[in-house]
C-alpha positions as CSV (number, residue, x, y, z in Angstrom):
1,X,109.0,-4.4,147.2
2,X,112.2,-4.7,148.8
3,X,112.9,-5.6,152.4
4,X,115.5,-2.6,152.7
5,X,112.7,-0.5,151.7
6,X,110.4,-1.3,154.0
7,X,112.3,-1.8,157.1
8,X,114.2,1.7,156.1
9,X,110.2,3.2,156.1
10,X,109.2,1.7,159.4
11,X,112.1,3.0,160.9
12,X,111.1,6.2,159.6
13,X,107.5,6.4,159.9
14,X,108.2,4.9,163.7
15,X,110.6,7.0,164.8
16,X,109.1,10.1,167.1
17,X,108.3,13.0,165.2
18,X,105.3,16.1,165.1
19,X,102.9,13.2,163.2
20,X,103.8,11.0,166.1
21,X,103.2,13.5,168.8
22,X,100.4,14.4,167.4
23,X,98.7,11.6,167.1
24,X,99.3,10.2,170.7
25,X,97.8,13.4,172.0
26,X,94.5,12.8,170.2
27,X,94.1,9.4,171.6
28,X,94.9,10.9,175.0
29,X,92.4,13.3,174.7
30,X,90.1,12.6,172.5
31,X,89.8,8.5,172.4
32,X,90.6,6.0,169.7
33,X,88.4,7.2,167.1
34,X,90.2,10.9,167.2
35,X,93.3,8.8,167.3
36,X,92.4,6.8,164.4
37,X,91.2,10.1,162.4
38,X,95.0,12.0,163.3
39,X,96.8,8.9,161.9
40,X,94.9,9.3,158.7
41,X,94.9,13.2,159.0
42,X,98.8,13.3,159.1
43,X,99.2,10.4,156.3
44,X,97.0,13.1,154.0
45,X,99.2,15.8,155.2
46,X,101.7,13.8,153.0
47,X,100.4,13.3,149.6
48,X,100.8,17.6,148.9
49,X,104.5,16.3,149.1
50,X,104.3,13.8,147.2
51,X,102.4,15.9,144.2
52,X,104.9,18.4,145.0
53,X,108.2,16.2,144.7
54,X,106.6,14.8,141.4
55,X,105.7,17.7,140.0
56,X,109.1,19.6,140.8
57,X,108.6,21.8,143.6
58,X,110.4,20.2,146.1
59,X,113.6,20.6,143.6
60,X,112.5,24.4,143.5
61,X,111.9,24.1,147.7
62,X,115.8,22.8,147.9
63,X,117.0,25.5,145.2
64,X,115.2,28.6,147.0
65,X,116.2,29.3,150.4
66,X,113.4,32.4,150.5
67,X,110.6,29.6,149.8
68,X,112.1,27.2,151.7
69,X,112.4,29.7,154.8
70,X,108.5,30.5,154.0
71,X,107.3,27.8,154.7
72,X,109.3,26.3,158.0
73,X,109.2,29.3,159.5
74,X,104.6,29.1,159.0
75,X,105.7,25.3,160.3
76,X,107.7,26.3,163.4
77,X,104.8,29.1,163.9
78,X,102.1,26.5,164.1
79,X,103.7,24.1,166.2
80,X,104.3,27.1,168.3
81,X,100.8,28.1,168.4
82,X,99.6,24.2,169.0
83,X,102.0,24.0,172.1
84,X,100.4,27.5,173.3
85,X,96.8,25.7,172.7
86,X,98.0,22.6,174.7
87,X,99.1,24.7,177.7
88,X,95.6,26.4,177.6
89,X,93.2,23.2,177.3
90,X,92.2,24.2,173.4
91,X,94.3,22.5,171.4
92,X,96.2,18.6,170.6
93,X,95.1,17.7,174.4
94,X,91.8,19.7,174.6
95,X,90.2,16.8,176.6
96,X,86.4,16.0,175.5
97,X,83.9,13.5,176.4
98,X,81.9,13.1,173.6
99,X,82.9,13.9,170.2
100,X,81.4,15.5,167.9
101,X,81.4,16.8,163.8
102,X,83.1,20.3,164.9
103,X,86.0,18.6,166.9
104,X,86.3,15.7,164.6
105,X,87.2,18.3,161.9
106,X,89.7,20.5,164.2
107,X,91.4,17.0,164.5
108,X,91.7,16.4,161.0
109,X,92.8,20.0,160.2
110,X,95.5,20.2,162.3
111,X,96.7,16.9,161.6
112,X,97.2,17.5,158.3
113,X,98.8,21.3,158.5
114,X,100.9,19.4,160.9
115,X,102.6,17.7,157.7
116,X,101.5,20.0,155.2
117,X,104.0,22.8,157.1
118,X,106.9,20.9,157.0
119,X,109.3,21.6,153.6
120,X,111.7,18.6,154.7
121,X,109.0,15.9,153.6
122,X,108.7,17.2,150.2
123,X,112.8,16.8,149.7
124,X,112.5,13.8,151.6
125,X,110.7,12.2,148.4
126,X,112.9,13.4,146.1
127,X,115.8,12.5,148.0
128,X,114.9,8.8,149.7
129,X,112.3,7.7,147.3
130,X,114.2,7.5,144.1
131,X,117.2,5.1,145.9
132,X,114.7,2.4,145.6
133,X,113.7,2.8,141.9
134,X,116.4,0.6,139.8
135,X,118.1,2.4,136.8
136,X,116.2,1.7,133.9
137,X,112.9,0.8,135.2
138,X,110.4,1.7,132.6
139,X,107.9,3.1,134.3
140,X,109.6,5.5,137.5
141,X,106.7,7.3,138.2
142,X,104.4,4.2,138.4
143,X,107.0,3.0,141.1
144,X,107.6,6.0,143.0
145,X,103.4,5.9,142.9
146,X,103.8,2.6,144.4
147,X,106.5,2.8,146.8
148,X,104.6,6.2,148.2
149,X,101.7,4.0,148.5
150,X,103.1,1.6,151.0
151,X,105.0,4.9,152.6
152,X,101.8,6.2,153.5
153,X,99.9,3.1,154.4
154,X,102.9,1.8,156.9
155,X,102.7,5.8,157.8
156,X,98.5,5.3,158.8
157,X,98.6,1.6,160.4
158,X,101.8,2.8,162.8
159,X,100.4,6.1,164.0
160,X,97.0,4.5,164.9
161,X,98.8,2.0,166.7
162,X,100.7,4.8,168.8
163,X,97.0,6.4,169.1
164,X,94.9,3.4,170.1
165,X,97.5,2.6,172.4
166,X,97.2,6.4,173.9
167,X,93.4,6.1,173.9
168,X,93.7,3.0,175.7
169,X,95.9,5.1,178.5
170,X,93.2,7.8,178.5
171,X,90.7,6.8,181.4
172,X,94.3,6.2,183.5
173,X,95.1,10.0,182.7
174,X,91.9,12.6,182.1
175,X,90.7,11.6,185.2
176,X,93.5,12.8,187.0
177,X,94.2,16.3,187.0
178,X,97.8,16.4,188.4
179,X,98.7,13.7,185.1
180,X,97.0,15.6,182.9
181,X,98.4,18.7,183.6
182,X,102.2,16.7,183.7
183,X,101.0,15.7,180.3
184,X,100.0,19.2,178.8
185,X,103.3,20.3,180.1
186,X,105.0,17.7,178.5
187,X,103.3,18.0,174.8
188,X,103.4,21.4,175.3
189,X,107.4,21.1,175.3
190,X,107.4,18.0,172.9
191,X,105.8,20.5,170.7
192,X,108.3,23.7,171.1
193,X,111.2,21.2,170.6
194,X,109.8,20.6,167.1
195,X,109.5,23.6,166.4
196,X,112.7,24.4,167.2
197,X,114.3,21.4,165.5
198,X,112.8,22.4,162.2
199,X,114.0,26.2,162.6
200,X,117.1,24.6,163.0
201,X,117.3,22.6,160.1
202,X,119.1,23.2,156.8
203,X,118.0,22.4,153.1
């Protein structure tokens, strides 16, 4: 495993994005073990692309702009929808003292749609992935197996860092209104932007 790869992935995986956002939110709201459950929610949300970019799809999501535009436009709609949820108290910062099966599951859900919805990952494998298998390696889909592998486990360990470090924030915020309303306003944007970056984005 090369050091370019991995310091090119943490840069990545550690750079804010919707997986990010999300996942702060949850520890915010919801405590460290919601935080703990959207890290591994969103690094699920990832292996559809992964299947996807191995099995061809993402070559057919970068060939067809009609597919492509599909399914941004159901990502920018969700994001949408989760920044309306924030503003009303029933969504990413829905702010719960106990938790229980129900909201552990909307957690998970949404974490993974969160990825799921978002064409750019699946072109992102295809596209970043291969520069680190060497010409001639005799077994490229073993190796893009493996380099996904670590991908997704630097993608887990550095999102329930962001979220631990937001549950550890939390009794500093819920339990004060004029914060926590600062805050929904602010995820509420964080999430619009998003949206609005990925409707702007090209194949």
């Amino acid at each position: 495993m090369s050091i370019e790869f991995l310091l090119t992935t943490l840069i990545i995986v550690a750079s804010p994005g919707t997986g990010v956002i999300y996942t702060l939110a949850a520890g915010l709201s919801r405590g460290s073990r919601a935080a703990v459950l959207a890290a591994f929610a969103c690094t699920i949300g990832i292996v559809p692309h992964l299947i996807a970019a191995m099995m061809g799809l993402a070559a057919l999501l970068h060939t067809s702009a009609l597919l492509y535009d599909i399914v941004k436009y159901a990502g920018v709609a969700y994001l949408l929808w989760m920044a309306w949820q924030t503003l009303r108290e029933n969504g990413a910062l829905k702010v719960e003292t106990k938790s229980d099966a129900r909201s552990s599951v909307r957690v998970v859900i949404d974490g993974v749609l969160v990825n799921i919805l978002n064409p750019k990952l699946s072109i992102f494998f295809v596209a970043f992935l291969p520069q680190f298998i060497a010409v001639g390696e005799p077994n490229p889909l073993n190796r893009m197996l493996e380099l996904s592998g670590v991908f997704m486990a630097m993608t887990f360990v550095i999102f329930a860092i962001y979220g631990l470090f937001a549950a550890a924030m939390r009794d500093h915020v819920v339990t004060r209104p004029a914060v926590m309303a600062w805050m929904r306003r602010t995820f509420a944007a964080a999430f619009v932007a998003l949206g609005a970056r990925l409707a702007l984005q090209e194949r």
